[in-house]
C-alpha positions in Angstrom: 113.0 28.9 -21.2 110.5 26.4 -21.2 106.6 27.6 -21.0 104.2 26.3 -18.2 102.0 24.7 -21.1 105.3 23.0 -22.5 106.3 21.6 -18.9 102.8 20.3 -18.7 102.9 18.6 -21.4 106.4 17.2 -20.4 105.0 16.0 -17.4 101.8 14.2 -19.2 103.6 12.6 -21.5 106.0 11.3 -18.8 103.0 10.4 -16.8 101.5 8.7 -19.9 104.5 6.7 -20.6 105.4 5.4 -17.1 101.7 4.2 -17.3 102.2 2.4 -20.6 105.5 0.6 -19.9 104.4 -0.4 -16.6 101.1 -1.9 -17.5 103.2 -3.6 -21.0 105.8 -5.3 -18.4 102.8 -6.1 -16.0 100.3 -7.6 -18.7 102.0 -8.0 -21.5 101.9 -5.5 -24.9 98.6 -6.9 -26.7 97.2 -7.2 -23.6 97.1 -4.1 -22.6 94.9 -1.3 -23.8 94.7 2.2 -24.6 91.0 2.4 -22.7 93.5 1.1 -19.1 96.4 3.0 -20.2 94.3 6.3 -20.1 92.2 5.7 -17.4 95.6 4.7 -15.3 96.9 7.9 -16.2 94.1 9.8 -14.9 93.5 11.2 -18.8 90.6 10.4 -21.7 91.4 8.6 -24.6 91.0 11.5 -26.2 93.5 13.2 -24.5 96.2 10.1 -24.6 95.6 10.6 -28.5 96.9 14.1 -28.2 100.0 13.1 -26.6 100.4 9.6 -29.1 98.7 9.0 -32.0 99.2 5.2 -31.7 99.8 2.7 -29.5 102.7 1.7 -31.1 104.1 5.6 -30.7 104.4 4.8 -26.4 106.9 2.6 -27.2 108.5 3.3 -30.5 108.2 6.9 -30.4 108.2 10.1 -32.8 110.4 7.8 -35.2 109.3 11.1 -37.7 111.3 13.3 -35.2 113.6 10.8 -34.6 114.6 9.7 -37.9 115.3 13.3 -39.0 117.4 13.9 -35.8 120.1 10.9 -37.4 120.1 12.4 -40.9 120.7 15.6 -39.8 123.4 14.7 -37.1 125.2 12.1 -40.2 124.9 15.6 -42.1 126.7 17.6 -39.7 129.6 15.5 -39.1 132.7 16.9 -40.0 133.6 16.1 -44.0 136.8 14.3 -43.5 135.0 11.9 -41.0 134.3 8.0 -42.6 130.5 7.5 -43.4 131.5 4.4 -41.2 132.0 6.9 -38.3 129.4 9.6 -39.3 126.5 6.9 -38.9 128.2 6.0 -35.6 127.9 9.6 -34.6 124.3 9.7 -35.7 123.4 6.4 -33.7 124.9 8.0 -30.2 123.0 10.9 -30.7 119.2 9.0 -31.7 119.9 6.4 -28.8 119.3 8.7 -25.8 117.1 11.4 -27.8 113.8 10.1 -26.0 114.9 8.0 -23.2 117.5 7.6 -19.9 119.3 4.0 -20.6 116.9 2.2 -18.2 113.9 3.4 -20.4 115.8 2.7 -23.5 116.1 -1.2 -22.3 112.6 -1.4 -21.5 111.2 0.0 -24.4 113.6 -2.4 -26.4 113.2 -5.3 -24.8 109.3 -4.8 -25.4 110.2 -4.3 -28.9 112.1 -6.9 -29.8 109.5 -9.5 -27.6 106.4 -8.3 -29.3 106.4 -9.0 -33.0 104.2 -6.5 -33.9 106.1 -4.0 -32.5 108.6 -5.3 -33.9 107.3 -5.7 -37.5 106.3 -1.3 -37.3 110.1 -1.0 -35.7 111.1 -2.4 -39.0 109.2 -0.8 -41.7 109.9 2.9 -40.1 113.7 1.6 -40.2 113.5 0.5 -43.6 112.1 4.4 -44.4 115.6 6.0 -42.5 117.7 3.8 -44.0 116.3 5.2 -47.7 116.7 9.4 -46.5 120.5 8.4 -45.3 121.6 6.5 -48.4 121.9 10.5 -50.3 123.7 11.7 -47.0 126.0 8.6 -47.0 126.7 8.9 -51.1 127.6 12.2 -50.7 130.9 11.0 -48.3 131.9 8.9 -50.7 134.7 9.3 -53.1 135.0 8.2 -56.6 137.8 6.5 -57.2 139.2 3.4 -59.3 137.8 0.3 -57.6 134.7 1.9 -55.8 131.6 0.3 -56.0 128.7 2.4 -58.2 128.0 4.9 -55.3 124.4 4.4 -54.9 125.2 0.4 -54.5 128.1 1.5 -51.7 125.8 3.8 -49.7 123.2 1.1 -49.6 125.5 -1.3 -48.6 127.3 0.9 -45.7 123.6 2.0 -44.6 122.5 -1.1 -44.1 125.0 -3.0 -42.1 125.0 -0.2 -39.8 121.5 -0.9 -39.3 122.0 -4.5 -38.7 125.1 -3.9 -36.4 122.8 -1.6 -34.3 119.9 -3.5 -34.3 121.9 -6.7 -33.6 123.5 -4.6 -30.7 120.6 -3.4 -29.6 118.7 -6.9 -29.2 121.8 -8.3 -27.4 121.9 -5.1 -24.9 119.0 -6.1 -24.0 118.9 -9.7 -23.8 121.5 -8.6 -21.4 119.6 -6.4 -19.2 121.9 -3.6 -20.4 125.2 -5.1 -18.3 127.5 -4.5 -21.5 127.9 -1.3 -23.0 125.6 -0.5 -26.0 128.4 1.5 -27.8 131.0 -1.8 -27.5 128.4 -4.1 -28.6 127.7 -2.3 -32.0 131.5 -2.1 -32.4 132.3 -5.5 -32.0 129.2 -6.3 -34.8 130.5 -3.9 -37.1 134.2 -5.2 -36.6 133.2 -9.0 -37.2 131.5 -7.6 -40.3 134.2 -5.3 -41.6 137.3 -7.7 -40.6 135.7 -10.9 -42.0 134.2 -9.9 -45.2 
């Protein structure tokens, strides 16, 4: 059961968020300030710093929270399953973690419009992709012909990055029409059956 102080601070961060997108799809991203998104809000500055501790965090999110929410998903997937399909697993779960779809595609759009949103998108990619390459080489088996484990995990991990990031960008240069989950699919199947 959730707490009055927890529900409040549901509410202000919702609040604080609306606020942010609205005024980045209004104005723009770099043209938009914390000083307007707080006083929009009906908050301080201070008190929008509680909540985010960035302006990059009201679009990108915890990627902290989020990033430990994939490995630990990948983790959990049954043994048998692929690494192919335990990352697939993981990506399902992340995509909706913070947002409904229609926040999801505004929040991405604005990510992949604005570079340096963009740029911080990447570099806290770049870190999950490094804390799944254990998780992945531990699916892996060691037989004849394998690649040197470390060099297959890398590999794996980061074409499922691209094939989600490319499906991402395309989902929403799409205004979300086609399914996200079919997108990524079709990447990773024109990478997989044409390598």
């Amino acid at each position: 059961m959730t707490t009055l102080w927890e529900r409040s601070r549901q509410v202000a961060v919702q609040t604080i968020l609306d606020t942010a997108v609205r005024l980045f799809a209004e104005q723009g991203y770099e043209q938009t300030t914390i000083a307007q998104i707080a006083r929009e809000a009906g908050i301080s500055q201070r008190s929008l710093f509680r909540y985010f501790g960035t302006k990059e965090d009201l679009v990108c999110g915890d990627q902290e929270a989020l990033g430990e929410l994939l490995k630990r998903t990948v983790e959990q997937q049954p043994a048998e399953m692929s690494a192919w399909d335990a990352l697939r697993a993981g990506f399902e779960v992340i995509l909706t973690a913070n947002h409904p779809p229609e926040r999801a595609l505004e929040l991405s759009r604005l990510i992949f419009e604005t570079p340096s949103l963009r740029a911080r998108y990447i570099e806290k990619r770049l870190r999950w992709q490094a804390e799944l390459v254990p998780v992945v080489r531990a699916r892996l088996g060691d037989g004849p012909g394998h690649a040197a484990p470390d060099t297959q995990a890398k590999a794996i991990v980061a074409t499922v990055f691209a094939c989600i990031d490319t499906a991402t960008e395309l989902w929403a240069g799409h205004d979300g029409r086609i399914d996200l989950a079919d997108l990524y699919d079709q990447c990773l199947a024109a990478v997989r059956d044409h390598g």
